[in-house]
DOLUM-594768 format. One record per residue (C-alpha): x, y, z. Coordinates in steps of 0.02 Angstrom, whole numbers, plus 50000, padded with zeros to 5 digits. Each point is the difference from the previous one (the first is absolute). Example, Ala and Ser with C-alpha at 12.3 -4.5 7.8 and 13.67 -1.06 7.14 Angstrom:
# DOLUM-594768
+-------+-------+-------+
:     u :     v :     w :
+-------+-------+-------+
: 50615 : 49775 : 50390 :
: 50069 : 50172 : 49967 :
+-------+-------+-------+
This chain:
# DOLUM-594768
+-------+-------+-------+
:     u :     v :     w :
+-------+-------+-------+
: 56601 : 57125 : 51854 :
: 50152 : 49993 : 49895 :
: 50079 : 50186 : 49982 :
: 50112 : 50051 : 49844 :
: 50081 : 50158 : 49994 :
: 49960 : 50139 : 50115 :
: 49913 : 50171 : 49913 :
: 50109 : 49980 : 49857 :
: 50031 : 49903 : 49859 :
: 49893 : 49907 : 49868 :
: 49835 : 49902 : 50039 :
: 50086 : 49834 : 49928 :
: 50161 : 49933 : 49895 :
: 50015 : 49890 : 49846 :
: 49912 : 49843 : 50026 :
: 49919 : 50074 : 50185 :
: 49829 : 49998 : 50024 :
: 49916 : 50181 : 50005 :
: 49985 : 50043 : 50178 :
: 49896 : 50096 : 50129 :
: 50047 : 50171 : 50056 :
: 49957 : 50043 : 50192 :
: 50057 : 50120 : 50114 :
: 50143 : 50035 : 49886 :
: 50073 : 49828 : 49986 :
: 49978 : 49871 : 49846 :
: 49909 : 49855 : 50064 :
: 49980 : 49805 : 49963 :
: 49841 : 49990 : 50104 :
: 49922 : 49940 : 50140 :
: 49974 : 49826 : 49928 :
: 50113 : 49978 : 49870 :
: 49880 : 49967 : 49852 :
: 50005 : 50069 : 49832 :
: 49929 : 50003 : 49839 :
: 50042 : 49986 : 49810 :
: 49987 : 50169 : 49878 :
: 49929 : 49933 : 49828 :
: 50079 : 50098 : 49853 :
: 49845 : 50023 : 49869 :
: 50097 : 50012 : 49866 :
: 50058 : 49803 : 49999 :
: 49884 : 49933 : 50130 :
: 50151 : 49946 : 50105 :
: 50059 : 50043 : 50178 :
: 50109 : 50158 : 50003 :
: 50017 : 49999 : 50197 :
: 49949 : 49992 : 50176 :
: 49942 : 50124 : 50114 :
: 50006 : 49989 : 50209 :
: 49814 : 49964 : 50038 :
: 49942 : 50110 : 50142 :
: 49911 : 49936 : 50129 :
: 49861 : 50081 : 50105 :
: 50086 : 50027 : 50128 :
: 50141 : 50084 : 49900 :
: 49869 : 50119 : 49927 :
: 49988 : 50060 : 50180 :
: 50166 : 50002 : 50026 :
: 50004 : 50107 : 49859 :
: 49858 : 50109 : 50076 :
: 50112 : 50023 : 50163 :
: 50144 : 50064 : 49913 :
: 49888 : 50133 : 49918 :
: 49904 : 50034 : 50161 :
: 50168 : 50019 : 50073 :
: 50074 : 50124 : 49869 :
: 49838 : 50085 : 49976 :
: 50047 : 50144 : 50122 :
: 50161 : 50056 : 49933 :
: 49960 : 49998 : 49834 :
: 49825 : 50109 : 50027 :
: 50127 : 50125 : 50073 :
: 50127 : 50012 : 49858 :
: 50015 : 50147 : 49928 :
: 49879 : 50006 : 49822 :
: 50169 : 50038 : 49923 :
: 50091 : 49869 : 50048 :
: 49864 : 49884 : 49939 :
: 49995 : 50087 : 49836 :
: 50189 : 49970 : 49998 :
: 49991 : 49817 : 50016 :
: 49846 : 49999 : 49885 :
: 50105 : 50093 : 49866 :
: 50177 : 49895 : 50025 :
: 49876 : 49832 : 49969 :
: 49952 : 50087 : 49828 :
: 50178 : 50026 : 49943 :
: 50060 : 49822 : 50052 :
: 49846 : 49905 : 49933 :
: 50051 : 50118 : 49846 :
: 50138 : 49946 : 49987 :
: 49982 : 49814 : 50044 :
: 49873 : 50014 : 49847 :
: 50071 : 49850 : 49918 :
: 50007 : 49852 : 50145 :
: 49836 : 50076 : 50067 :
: 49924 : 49973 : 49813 :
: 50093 : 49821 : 49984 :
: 49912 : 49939 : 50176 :
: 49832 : 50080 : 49951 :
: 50035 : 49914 : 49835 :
: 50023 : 49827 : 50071 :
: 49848 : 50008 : 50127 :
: 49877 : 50044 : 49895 :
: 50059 : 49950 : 49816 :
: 49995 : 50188 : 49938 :
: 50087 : 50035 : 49831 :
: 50170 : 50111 : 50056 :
: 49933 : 50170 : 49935 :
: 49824 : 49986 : 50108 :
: 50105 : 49948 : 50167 :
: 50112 : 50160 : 49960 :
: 49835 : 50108 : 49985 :
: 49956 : 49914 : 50183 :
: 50158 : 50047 : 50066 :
: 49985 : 50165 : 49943 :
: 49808 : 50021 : 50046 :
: 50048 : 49942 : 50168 :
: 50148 : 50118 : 50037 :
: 49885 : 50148 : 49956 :
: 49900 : 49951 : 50160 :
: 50178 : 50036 : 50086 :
: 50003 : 50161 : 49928 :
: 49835 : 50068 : 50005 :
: 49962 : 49971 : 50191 :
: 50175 : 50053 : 50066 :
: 49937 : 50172 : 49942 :
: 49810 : 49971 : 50071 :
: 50091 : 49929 : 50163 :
: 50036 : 50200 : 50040 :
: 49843 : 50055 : 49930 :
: 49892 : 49959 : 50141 :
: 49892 : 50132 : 50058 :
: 49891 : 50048 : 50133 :
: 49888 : 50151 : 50056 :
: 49984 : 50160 : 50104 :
: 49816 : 50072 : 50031 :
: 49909 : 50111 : 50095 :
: 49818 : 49921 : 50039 :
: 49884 : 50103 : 49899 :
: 49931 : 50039 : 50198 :
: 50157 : 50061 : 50025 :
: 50001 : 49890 : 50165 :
: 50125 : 49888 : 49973 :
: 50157 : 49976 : 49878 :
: 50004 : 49856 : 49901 :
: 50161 : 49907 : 49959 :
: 49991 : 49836 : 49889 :
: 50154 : 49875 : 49968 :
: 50036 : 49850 : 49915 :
: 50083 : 49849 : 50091 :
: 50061 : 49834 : 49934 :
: 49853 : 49860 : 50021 :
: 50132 : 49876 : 50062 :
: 50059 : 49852 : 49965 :
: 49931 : 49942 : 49842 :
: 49990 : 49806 : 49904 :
: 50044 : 50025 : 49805 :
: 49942 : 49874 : 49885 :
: 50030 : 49989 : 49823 :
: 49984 : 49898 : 49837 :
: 50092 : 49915 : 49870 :
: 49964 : 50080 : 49860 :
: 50101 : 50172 : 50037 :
: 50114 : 49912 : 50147 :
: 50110 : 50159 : 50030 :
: 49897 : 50158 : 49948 :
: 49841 : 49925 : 50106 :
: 50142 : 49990 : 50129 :
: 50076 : 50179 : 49971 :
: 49808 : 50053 : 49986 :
: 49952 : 49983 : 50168 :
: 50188 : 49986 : 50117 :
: 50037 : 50185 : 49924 :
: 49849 : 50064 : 50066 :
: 49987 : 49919 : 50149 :
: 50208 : 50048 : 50040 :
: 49973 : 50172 : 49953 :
: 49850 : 50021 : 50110 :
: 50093 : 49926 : 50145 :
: 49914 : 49833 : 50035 :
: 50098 : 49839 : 50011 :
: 49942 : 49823 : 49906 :
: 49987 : 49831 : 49986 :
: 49995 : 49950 : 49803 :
: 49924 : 49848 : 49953 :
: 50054 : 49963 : 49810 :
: 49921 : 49891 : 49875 :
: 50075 : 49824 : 50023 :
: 50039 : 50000 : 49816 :
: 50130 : 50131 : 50005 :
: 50076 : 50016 : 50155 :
: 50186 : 50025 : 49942 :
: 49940 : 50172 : 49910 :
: 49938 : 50051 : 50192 :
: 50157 : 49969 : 50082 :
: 50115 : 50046 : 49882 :
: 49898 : 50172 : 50027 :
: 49993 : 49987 : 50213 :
: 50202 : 49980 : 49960 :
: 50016 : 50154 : 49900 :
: 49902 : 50114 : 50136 :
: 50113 : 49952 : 50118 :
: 50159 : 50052 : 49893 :
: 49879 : 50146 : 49982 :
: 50028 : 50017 : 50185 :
: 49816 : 49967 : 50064 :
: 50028 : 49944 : 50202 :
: 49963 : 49847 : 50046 :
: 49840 : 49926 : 50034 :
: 49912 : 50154 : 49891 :
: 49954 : 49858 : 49858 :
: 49974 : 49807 : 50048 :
: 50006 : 49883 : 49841 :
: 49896 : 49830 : 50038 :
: 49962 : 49908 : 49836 :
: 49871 : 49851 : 50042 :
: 49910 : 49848 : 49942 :
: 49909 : 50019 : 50132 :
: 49943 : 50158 : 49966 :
: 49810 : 49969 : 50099 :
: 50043 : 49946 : 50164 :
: 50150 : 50154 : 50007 :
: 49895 : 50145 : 49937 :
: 49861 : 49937 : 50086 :
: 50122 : 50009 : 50159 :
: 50060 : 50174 : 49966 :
: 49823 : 50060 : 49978 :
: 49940 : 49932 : 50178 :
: 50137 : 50106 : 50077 :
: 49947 : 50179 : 50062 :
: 50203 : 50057 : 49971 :
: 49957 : 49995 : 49820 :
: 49907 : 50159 : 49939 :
: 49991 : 49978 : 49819 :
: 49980 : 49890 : 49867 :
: 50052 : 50029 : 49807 :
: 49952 : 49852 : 49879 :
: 49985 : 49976 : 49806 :
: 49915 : 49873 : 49912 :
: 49857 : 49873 : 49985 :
: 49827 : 50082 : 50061 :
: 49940 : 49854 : 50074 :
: 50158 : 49999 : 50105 :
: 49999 : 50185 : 50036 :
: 49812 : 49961 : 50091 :
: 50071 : 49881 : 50105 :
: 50162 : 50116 : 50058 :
: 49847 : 50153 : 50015 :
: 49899 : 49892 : 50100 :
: 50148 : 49948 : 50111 :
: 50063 : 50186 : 50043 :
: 49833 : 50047 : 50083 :
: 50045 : 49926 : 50163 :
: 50139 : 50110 : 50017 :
: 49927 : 50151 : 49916 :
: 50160 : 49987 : 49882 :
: 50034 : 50132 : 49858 :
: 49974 : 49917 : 49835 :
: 50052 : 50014 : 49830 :
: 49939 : 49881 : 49858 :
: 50037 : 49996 : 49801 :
: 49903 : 49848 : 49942 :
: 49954 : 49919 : 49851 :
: 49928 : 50092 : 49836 :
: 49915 : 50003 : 49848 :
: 50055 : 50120 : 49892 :
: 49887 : 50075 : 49851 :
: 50094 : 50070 : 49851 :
: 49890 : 50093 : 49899 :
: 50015 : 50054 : 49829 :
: 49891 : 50134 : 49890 :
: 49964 : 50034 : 49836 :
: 50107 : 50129 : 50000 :
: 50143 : 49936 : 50069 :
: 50177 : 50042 : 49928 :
: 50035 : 49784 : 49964 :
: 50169 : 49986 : 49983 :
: 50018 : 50094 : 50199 :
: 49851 : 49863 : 50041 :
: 50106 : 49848 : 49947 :
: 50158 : 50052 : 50067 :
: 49909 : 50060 : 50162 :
: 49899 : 49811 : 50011 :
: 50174 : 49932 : 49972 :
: 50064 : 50076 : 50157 :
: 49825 : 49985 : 50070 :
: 49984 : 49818 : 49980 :
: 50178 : 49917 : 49983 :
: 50107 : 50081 : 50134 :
: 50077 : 49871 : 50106 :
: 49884 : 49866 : 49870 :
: 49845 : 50095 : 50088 :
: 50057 : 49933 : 50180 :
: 49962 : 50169 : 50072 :
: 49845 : 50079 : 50084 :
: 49974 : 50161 : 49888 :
: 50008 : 49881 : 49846 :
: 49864 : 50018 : 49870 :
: 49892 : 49868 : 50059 :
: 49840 : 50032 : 49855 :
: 50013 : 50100 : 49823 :
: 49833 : 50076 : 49970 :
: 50012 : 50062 : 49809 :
: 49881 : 50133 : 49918 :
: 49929 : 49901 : 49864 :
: 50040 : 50095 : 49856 :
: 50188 : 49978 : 50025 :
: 49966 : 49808 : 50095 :
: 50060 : 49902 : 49839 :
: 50161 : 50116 : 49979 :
: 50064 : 49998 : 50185 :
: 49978 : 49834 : 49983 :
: 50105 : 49978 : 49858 :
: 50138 : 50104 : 50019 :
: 50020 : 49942 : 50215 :
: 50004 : 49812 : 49923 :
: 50139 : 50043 : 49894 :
: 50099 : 50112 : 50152 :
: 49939 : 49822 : 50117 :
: 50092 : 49891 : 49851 :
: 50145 : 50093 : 49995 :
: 50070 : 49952 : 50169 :
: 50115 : 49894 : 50048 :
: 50008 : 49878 : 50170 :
: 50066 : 49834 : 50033 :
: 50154 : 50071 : 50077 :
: 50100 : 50122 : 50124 :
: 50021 : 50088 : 49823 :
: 49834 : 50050 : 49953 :
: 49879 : 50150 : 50007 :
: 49900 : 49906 : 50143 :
: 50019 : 49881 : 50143 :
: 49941 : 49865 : 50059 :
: 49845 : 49971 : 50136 :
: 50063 : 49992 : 50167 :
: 49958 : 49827 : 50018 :
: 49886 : 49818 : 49956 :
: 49852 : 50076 : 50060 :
: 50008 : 50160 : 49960 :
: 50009 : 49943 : 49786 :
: 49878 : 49860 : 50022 :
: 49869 : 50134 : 50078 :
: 50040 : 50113 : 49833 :
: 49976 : 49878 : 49914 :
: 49831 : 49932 : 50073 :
: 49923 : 50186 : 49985 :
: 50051 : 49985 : 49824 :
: 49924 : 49817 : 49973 :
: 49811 : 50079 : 50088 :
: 50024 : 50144 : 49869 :
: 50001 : 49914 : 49857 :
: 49870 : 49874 : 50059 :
: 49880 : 50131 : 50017 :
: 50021 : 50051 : 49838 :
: 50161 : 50107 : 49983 :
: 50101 : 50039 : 49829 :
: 50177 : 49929 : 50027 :
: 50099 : 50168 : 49906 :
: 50180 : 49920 : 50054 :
: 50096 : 49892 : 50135 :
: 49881 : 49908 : 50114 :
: 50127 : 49838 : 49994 :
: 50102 : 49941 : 50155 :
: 50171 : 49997 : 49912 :
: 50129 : 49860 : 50026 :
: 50178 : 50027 : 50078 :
: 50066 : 50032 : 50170 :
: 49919 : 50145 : 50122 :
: 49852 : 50054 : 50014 :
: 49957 : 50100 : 49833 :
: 49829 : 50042 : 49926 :
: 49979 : 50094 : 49821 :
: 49916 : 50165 : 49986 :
: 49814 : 49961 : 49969 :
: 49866 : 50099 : 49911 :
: 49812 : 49953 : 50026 :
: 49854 : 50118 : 49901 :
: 49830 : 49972 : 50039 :
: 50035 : 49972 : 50178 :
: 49806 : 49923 : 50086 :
: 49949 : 50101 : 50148 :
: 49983 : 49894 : 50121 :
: 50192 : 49904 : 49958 :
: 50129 : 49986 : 50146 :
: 50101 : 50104 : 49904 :
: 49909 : 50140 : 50029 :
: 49964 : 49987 : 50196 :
: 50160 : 49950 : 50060 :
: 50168 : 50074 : 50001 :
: 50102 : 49906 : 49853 :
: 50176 : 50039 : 50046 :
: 50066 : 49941 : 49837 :
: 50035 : 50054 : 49829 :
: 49820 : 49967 : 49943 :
: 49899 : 50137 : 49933 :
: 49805 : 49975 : 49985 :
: 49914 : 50123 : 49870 :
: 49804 : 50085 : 50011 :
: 49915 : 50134 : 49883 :
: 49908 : 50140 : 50072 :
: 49892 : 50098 : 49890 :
: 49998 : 50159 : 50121 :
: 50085 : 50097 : 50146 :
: 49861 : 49943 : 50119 :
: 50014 : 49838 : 49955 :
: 50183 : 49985 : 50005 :
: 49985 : 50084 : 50197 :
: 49876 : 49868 : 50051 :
: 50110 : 49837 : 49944 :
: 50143 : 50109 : 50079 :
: 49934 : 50018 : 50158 :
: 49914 : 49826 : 50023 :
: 50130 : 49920 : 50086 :
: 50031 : 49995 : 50200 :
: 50187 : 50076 : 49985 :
: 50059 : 50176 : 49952 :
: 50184 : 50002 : 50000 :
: 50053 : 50058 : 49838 :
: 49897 : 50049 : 49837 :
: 50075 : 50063 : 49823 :
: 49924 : 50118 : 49864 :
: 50043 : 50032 : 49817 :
: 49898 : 50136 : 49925 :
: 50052 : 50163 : 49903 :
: 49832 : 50086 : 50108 :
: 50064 : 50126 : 50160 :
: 49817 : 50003 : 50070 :
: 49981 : 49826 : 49984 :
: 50180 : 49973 : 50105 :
: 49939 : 50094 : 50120 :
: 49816 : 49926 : 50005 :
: 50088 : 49831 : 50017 :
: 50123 : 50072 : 50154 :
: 49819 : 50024 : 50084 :
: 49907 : 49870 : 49952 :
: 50091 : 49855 : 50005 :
: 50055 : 49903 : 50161 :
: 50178 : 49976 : 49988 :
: 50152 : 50073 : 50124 :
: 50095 : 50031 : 49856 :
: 49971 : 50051 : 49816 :
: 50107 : 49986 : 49869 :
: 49946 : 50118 : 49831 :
: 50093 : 49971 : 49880 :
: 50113 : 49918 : 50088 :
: 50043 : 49817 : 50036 :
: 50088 : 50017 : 50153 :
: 49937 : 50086 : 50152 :
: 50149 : 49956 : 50135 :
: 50102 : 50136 : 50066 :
: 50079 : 50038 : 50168 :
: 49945 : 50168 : 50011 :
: 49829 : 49934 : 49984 :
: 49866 : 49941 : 50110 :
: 49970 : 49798 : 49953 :
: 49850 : 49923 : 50058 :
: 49831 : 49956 : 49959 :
: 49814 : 50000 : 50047 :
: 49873 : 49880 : 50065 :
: 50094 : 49806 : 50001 :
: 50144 : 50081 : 49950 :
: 50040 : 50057 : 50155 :
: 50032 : 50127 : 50138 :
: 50139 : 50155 : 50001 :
: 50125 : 50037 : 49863 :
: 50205 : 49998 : 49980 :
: 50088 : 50130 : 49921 :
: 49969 : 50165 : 49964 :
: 50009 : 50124 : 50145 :
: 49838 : 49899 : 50071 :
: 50119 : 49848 : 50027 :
: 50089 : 50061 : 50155 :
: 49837 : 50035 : 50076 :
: 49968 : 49808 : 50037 :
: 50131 : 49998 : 50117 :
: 49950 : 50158 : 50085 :
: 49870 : 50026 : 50129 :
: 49908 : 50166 : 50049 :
: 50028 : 50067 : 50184 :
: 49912 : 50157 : 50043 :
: 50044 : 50099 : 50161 :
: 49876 : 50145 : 50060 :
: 50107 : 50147 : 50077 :
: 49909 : 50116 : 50122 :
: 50042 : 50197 : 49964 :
: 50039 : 50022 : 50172 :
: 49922 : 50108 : 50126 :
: 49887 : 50125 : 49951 :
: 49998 : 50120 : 50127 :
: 50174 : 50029 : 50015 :
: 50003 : 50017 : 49798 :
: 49862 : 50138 : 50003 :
: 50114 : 50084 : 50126 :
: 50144 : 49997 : 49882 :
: 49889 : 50091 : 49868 :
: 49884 : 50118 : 50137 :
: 50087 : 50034 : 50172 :
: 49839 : 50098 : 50049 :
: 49888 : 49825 : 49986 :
: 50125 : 49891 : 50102 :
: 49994 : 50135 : 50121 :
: 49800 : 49995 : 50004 :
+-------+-------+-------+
């Protein structure tokens, strides 16, 4: 294994492949292979990346095994410190952060700014959790015993993360895990591995020690999780994305008993009433649908319409759809993050409108470089289309009627996920009634984003297991440790309190 430069210094130079980050030291890998980084917004190469090997994976694992100790004991201050020095650089480096992000994943300039500035706020928010964390003093209602309950770090923990956010899913679950005291292996998405270590670099200006966070980008991402998993060091795993891959990880940490945290695929509902204000519902399906060109997990994945106001949201969202411009770095959306990903969009559109959709607007694959596809409309959506059952993740928005508040629940709920869910109605009992009734982590009323640091994100049934953010995020890096304190001896305390009875 080729080293670079020791704790210090950037992940890689111009024209240098993106490298690996263990122990402290910038590495070319145990094997020397690498990969190509596809820029989305051309369809041609941008870079390479150091492929990790399985073996560096545990190399990686060793380092944070190693460091684990040390950084448990740090003070909760000095974590929050380093925590709060990354959110002022990454601040601060807004613009090459945004240019990288912008480059990976083909985001227009103003949406990889919002990333960058998303992201930092995971900095910010945990730095002041990391000295929030509390335990308990009891007496046993027997009075028997005293009971005294603390929170530990789980461990060493494996991080992995998407594509679609590649430095706030990153900030999302390091700043936790750092300010809870647990060291990590991160395993980013092999489509944006640059954004990853140009972050690893910046913790380490931050002044994080060595070995604390282990960067190992992989295309062959099986065989090194699947390694880290089978080893008892590793006490937690941390994973966002496809459902179907989040069974498989699930499945894999039972051997080991491993703490697990899972944010999986979704299929949003956005629902809209008769008596919805409909100028807030088209700007809020805007956001809902088109942030990121619907390449997120919380995106409005079905629009189920009352019917008296069907024909006019239908309307006045094709003409918002029509309005937007793509085809380039300069317009209000991106491109798909790759081949597949547009001809997939583009298939779910094709079953639509074989079973019987109403094309409103877009629907074509456009011509040009990248990987572009137009904001599409479809009324009259078929139960039963693909559309409707699986997650989209594209600009495509399918359109139902409802005729009543019941109904409009059912169609809601009939899905396997329960992520994210959105609500437009003027009706304070019926926002509430929803909150209850319908099976989503997170609800947005009225609103058309959900996300916020300060927030707990995570979902229900496929969706997956835990949350991030919000004072509940620390938690998943903490475990419970309970210690039963005897009061002593009882004799001699009686004695204290009634001479005459010790006497006896």
């Amino acid at each position: 294994m080729a080293d670079g430069p020791d704790h210090a210094g950037r992940p890689f130079g111009a024209g240098e492949p993106s490298k690996l980050l263990i122990g402290g030291r910038w590495c070319s890998g145990s094997d020397g292979r690498r990969f190509t980084v596809e820029d989305p917004a051309t369809g041609s190469a941008r870079g390479e990346a150091v492929d990790a090997s399985p073996a560096d994976a545990l190399a990686a694992l060793d380092a944070a095994v190693a460091a684990q100790l040390d950084w448990a004991r740090a003070a909760p201050r000095e974590r929050a410190e380093i925590l709060r020095r990354g959110f002022d650089l990454l601040t601060a480096d807004r613009e090459s952060f945004a240019s990288i992000i912008a480059q990976e994943t083909g985001k227009p300039p103003s949406e990889a700014r919002g990333e960058v500035a998303y992201a930092a706020e995971f900095l910010r928010w945990f730095s002041e959790e990391a000295v929030r964390i509390h335990g308990r003093y009891q007496t046993a209602p027997d009075g028997k015993l005293r009971h005294l309950v603390s929170r530990k770090p789980v461990g060493p923990c494996l991080l992995v993360t998407p594509w679609n956010f590649p430095l706030a899913m990153v900030t999302r679950k390091v700043a936790p895990a750092l300010a809870a005291g647990c060291t990590m292996v991160v395993k980013p998405s092999e489509l944006t591995p640059a954004t990853a270590a140009r972050f690893a670099a910046l913790m380490i200006k931050a002044g994080l020690p060595a070995g604390v966070l282990n960067l190992v980008p992989t295309m062959r991402a099986e065989a090194a999780i699947s390694g880290l998993l089978a080893d008892p060091r590793l006490r937690k795993l941390s994973f966002t994305g496809s459902t179907r891959v989040g069974r498989l990880l699930l499945a894999a940490t039972a051997a080991n008993v491993q703490r697990s945290s899972l944010e999986l695929g979704g299929n949003a509902p956005f629902l809209v009433f008769a008596d919805a204000d409909l100028d807030a519902a088209i700007e809020g399906a805007m956001q809902a649908k088109l942030r990121n060109a619907g390449q997120a997990c919380t995106a409005a994945n079905r629009f189920l319409v009352h019917e008296a106001i069907a024909d006019e949201f239908l309307s006045r969202l094709g003409r918002a759809f029509e309005a937007v411009t793509f085809g380039d770095r300069e317009g209000a959306i991106g491109p798909l993050i790759n081949r597949n990903a547009r001809d997939h969009v583009h298939a779910l559109v094709s079953d639509a409108l074989a079973r019987g959709a109403r094309l409103v607007t877009g629907g074509s694959l456009p011509e040009g470089r990248g990987y572009f596809y137009p904001p599409t409309l479809l009324a009259d959506v078929a139960p039963g289309s693909r559309l409707l059952e699986e997650e989209i993740f594209g600009p495509v928005a399918p359109v139902q009627r409802f005729a009543c508040d019941a109904e409009a629940i059912s169609a809601a709920n009939s899905t396997p996920y329960g992520l994210a869910a959105y609500a437009y109605t003027a009706d304070v009992d019926r926002a509430l009634r929803l909150q209850d009734e319908l099976d989503a982590g997170m609800l947005g009323i009225n609103s058309g984003l959900v996300s916020d640091p300060a927030a707990p994100f995570g979902g229900v049934k496929h969706s997956g297991l835990g949350r991030e953010g919000g004072t509940e995020g620390i938690e998943e890096y903490l475990s419970i440790h309970y210690a039963a304190i005897g009061r002593g001896n009882q004799r001699s305390r009686d004695a204290v309190l009634d001479p005459a009875t010790a006497a006896a």
